[in-house]
N, C-alpha and C positions, 0 to 999 in steps of 0.2 A: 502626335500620339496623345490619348486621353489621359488623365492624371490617374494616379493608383491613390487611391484612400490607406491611410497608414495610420496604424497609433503606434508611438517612439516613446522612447525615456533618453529624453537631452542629456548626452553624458560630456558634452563641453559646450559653452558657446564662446563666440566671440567679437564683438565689435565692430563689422565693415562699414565706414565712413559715417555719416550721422545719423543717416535712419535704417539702416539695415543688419542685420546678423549674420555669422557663420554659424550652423551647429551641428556638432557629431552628434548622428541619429541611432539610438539601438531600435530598430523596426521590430514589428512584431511576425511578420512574413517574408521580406525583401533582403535581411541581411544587416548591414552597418552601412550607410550613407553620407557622406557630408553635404549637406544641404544651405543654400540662401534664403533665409527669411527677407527681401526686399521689400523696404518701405513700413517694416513692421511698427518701427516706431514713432509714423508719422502719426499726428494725431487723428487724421481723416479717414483711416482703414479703421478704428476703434477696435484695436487688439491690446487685453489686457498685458502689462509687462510680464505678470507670472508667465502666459502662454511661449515665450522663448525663454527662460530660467533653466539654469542647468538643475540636474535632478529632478524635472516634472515630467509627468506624462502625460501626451498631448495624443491628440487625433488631427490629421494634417492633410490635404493634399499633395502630390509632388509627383516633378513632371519630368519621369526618369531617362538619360540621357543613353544611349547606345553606346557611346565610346568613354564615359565618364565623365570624371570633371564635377563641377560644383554642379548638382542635381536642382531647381527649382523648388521649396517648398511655402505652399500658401494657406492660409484661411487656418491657423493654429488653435486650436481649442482643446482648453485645462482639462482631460481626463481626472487627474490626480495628483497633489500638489505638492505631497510626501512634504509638509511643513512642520520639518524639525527642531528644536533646539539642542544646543549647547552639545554633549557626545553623542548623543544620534544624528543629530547634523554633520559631526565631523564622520561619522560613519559613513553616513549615507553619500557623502560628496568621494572619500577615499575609497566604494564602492564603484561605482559612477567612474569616478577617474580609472581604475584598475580596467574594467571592462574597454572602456578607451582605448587604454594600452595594450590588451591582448588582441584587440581585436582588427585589423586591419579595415579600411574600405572593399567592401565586398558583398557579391550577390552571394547566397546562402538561406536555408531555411532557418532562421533565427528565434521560431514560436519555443522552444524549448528554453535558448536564452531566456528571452524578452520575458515570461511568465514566470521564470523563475526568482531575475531581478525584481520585476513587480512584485511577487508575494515579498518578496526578501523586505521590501518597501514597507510593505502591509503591515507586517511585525515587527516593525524596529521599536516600537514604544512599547513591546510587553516583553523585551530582554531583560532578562537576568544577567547574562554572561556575553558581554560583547566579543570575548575574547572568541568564545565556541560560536559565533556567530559568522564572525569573519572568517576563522577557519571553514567552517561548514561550507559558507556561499562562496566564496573563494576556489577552494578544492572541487566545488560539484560546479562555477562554471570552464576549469581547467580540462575535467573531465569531461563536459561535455565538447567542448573543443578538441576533444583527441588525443591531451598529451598526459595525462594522467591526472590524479595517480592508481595506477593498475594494483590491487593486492592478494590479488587469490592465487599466483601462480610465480617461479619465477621465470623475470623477465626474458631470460639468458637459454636454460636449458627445460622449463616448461612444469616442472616439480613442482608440488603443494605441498614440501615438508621441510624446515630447517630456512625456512623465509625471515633471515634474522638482518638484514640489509636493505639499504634502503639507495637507491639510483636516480637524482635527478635527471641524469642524460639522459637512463631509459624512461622515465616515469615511473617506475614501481618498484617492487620488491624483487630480492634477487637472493639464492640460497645462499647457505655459507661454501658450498663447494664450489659456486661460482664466482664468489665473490675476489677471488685475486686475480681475476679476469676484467673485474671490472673497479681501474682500482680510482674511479670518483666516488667511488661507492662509501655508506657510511655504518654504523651500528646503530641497529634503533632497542632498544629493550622490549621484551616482548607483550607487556604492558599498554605502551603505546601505540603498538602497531595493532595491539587489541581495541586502541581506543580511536585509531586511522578508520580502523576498518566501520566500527561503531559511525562515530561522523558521517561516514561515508557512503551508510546506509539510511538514520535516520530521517525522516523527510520533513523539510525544511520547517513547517509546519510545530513540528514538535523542539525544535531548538530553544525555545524561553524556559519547558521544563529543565534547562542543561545550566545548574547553577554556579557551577564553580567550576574551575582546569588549574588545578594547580602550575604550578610556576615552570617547573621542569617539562611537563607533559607540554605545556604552550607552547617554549621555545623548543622542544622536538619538532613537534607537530611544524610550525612555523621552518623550521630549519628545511624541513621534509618540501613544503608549498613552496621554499623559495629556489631552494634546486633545483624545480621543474622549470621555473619562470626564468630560472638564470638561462635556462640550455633551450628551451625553447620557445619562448618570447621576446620578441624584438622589443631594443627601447625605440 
């Protein structure tokens, strides 16, 4: 079978014996892959070490397997090297990991991922507020994975009014009349869930203009993304 041309953002690597790599690939077409870099770091192939670093984005070959298993990837070259320092590096690697973790080995079309992490990349050195930054990319790659969070309706009996709850199980918003129905469910102020929805629309793009989240609104917001990730992502 011929190779498929891929550009990936390495969201792990790892060490197989002395010259070779494992690394978890987010593709831009094929899905999420775990792939062997062999012999990458022999010095006769002349692949720079950036080219398998976790958090770069590379352009690759790879030579996809019918039944699975550790996929072939070869011929790595640095697209973009997202070289951070000091708290956008820790950003950008606790991105990178998170996706990791949502995202199982799997064929899918991932161009909406993949473009979104990338831009996410793009911007990190012209944040103001890291805080609305992670919430932002966080929440919109949850969403785009299916599991929330939903805000325009509730989850339960289908209503737009009196959406004062918030449902990690289901992913979204849920009335107050449903609400002892569903009793994971929590209180969000109506404030925040003005400012869920806000997040939730802006595009990604415009997140540096977002200077401040006060303290309260954070750990809301945060409470809210971690409820979904409790009920519907695997560790």
């Amino acid at each position: 079978m011929p190779p498929t041309r891929i550009k990936a953002i390495i969201l792990k690597r790892t060490d197989f014996r002395e010259t070779s790599v494992i690394v978890s690939l987010l593709t831009d077409s094929i899905g999420k892959i775990t792939g062997l870099m062999k012999g990458v770091k022999t010095p006769a192939k002349k692949i720079p070490p950036l080219a398998y670093q976790q958090g770069v984005c590379i352009e690759a070959l790879v030579y996809l397997k019918q039944k699975g298993g550790l996929e072939l990837v070869t011929k790595p070259e640095v697209i973009e090297s997202f070289n951070f320092q000091n708290e956008s590096a820790n950003l950008w690697k606790k991105l990178v990991l998170q996706v990791d973790r949502f995202i199982p080995p799997s064929r899918f079309n991932s161009n909406q991922i993949f473009d979104l992490l990338f831009q996410a990349g793009k911007i990190i050195r012209e944040l103001h507020n890291y805080r609305a930054f992670e919430i932002v990319v966080t929440e919109r790659i949850l969403f785009l994975l299916g599991v929330g969070p939903f805000l325009e309706k509730c989850l339960v009996c289908g209503t737009g009014e009196n959406l004062y709850f918030f449902s990690g199980k289901l992913g979204g918003l849920i009335c107050s009349r449903c609400q002892a129905r569903e009793s994971t469910s929590f209180k969000l102020p109506e404030k925040h869930i003005e400012a869920l929805r806000f997040l939730h629309k802006i595009p990604i793009g415009h997140i540096p203009v977002v200077k401040y989240i006060p303290e309260g609104l954070y750990l809301s917001l945060t409470k809210c993304i971690n409820e979904i990730v409790r009920y519907h992502m695997a560790d």
